[in-house]
C-alpha positions in Angstrom: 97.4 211.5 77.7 99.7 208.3 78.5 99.2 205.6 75.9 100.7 202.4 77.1 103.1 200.3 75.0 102.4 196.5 74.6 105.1 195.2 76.5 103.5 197.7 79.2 100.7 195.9 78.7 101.8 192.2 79.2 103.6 193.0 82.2 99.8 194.0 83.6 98.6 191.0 82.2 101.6 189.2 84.0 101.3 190.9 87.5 97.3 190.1 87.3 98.0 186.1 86.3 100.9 185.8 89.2 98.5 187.1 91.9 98.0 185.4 94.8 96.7 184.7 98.4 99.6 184.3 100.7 99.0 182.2 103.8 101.4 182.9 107.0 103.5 179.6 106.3 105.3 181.6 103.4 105.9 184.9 105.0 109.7 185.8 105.5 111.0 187.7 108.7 112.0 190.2 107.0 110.3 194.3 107.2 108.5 196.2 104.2 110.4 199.3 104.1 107.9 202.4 104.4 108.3 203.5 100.8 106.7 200.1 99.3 104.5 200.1 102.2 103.2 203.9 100.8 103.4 202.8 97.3 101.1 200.0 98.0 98.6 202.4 99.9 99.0 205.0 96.7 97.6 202.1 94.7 94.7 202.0 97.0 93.7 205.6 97.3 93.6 205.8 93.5 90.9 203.0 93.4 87.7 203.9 91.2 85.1 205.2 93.5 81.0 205.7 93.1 80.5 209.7 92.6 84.4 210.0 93.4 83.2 209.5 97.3 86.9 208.0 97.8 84.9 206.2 101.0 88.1 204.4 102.2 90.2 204.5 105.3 93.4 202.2 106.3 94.7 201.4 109.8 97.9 200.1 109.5 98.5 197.3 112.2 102.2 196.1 113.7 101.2 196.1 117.4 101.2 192.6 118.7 98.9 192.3 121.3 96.3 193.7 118.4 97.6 191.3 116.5 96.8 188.7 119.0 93.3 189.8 120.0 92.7 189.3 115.9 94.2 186.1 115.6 92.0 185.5 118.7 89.3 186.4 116.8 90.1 184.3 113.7 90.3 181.1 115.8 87.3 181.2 117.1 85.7 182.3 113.4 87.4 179.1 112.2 86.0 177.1 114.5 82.7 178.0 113.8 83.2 178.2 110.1 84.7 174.1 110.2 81.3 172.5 111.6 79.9 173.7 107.6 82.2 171.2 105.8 81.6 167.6 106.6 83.0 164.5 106.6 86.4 164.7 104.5 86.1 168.3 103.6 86.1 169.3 107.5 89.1 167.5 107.8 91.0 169.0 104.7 89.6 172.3 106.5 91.7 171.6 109.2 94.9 171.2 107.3 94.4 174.7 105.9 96.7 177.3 106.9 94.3 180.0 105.9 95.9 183.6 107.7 99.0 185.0 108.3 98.5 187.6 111.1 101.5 187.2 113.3 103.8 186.1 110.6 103.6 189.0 108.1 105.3 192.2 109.7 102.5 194.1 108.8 98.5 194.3 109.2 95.9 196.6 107.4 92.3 196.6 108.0 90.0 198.5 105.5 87.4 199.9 106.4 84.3 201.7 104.4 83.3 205.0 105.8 79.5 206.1 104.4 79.7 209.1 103.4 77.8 212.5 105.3 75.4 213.4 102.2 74.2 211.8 98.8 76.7 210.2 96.8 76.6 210.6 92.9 75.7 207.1 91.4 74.9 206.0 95.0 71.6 206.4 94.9 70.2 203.2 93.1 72.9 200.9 94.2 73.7 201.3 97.5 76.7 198.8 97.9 78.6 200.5 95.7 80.2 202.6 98.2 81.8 199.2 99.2 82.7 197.7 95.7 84.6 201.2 95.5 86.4 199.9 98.6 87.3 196.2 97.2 88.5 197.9 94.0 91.4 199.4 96.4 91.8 196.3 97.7 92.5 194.7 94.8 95.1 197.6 93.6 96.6 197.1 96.4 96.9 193.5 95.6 98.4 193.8 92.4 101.0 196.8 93.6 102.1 194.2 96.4 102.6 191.7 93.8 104.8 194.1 91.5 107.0 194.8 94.4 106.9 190.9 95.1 105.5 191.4 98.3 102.5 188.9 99.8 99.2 190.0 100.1 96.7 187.6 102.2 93.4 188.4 102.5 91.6 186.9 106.1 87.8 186.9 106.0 87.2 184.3 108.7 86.9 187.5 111.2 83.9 188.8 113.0 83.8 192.0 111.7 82.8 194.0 114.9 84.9 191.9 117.2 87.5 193.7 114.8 86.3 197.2 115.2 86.6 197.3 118.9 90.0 195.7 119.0 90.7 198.8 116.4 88.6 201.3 118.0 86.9 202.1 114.7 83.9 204.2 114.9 80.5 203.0 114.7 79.7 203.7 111.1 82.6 202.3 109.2 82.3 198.6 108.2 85.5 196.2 107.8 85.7 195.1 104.5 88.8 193.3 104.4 91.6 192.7 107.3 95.0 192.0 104.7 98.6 190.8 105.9 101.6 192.0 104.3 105.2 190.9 103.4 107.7 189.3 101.7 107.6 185.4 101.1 109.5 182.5 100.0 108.2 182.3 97.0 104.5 182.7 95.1 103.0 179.7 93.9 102.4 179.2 90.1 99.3 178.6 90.8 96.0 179.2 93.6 96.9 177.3 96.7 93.3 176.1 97.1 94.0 175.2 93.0 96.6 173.3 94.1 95.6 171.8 96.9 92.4 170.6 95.2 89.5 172.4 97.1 88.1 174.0 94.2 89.0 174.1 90.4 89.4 177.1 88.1 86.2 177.3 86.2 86.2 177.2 83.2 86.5 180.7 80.7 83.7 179.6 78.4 80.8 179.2 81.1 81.2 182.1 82.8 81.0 185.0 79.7 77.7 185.3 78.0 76.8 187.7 75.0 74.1 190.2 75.3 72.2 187.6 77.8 72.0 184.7 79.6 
């Protein structure tokens, strides 16, 4: 059994507290080599899953007229998604710079694929199946950020738009479309932190003891 030391430890706590979301105005021209690329798809496939149902599948994107028909997507998505925020907000929307599809050398979309039969701890909780597949997400989040490579995460898509630009089959369901690669630097702190569209709640409201 490993047992961790606690300098181990704090370098965790610092890889979780220096994770970001890049945006494509601080992606580099410059190509992940395909062993950090596997690394960061390692850190994904060993995810916690419901019932060990490992209900995950990657495709790795660099083509770019599928890039093109996402972005595609995504601008028409953003359109859409501006007419919620009024007044000031929908301009401050506007400014955002909130992908980074044909910047970052490399695309992945995930995908969760239901599995054939019953899945052990499925049963009650349906959506599980998909946390399973935003807990690789997240892994692969933080491995990115250890190797100091960007991860952005784009959810201004229309999922299905997305499936048949990657000819996915019917039954899998996008859960996150991510752009990879290296960057001019990570800010020190949230980009919408810093740029004043939300604040960081606070610690003490959001942790309760045996109830609300």
């Amino acid at each position: 059994m490993k047992i961790f030391s606690e300098s181990e430890s704090n370098v965790l706590e610092e890889i979780i507290l220096n994770r970001r979301d890049v945006r494509g105005n601080r992606f580099l021209d410059k190509q992940i080599p395909q062993a950090e690329l596997d690394k960061i798809l390692q850190a994904a496939v060993n995810a916690p899953s419901v019932g060990f149902s490992q209900p995950w599948e990657f495709v790795i994107i660099k083509d770019k007229h599928k890039k093109a028909a996402i972005k595609a997507n995504f601008d028409a998505a953003k359109q859409r998604e501006q007419t919620i925020f009024k007044e000031s907000r929908e301009e401050q929307y506007q400014a955002l710079k909130l992908e980074g599809i044909h910047e970052a050398p490399i695309n992945i979309a995930v995908f969760y694929k239901p599995s054939c039969g019953p899945v052990l701890g499925q049963s009650q909780m349906q959506e599980a199946g998909l946390y399973s597949v935003v807990c690789a997400v997240q892994n692969m989040w933080l491995m990115s950020r250890a190797l100091n490579i960007g991860l952005g995460w784009v959810s201004i898509l229309e999922p299905d738009a997305v499936k048949k630009v990657l000819n996915a089959p019917s039954e899998n369901q996008l859960v996150a479309y991510l752009c990879l690669g290296y960057v001019d630097h990570f800010y020190t702190h949230p980009e919408l932190e810093k740029l004043h569209w939300e604040k960081r709640k606070d610690f003490s409201q959001l942790v309760f003891n045996d109830t609300y």
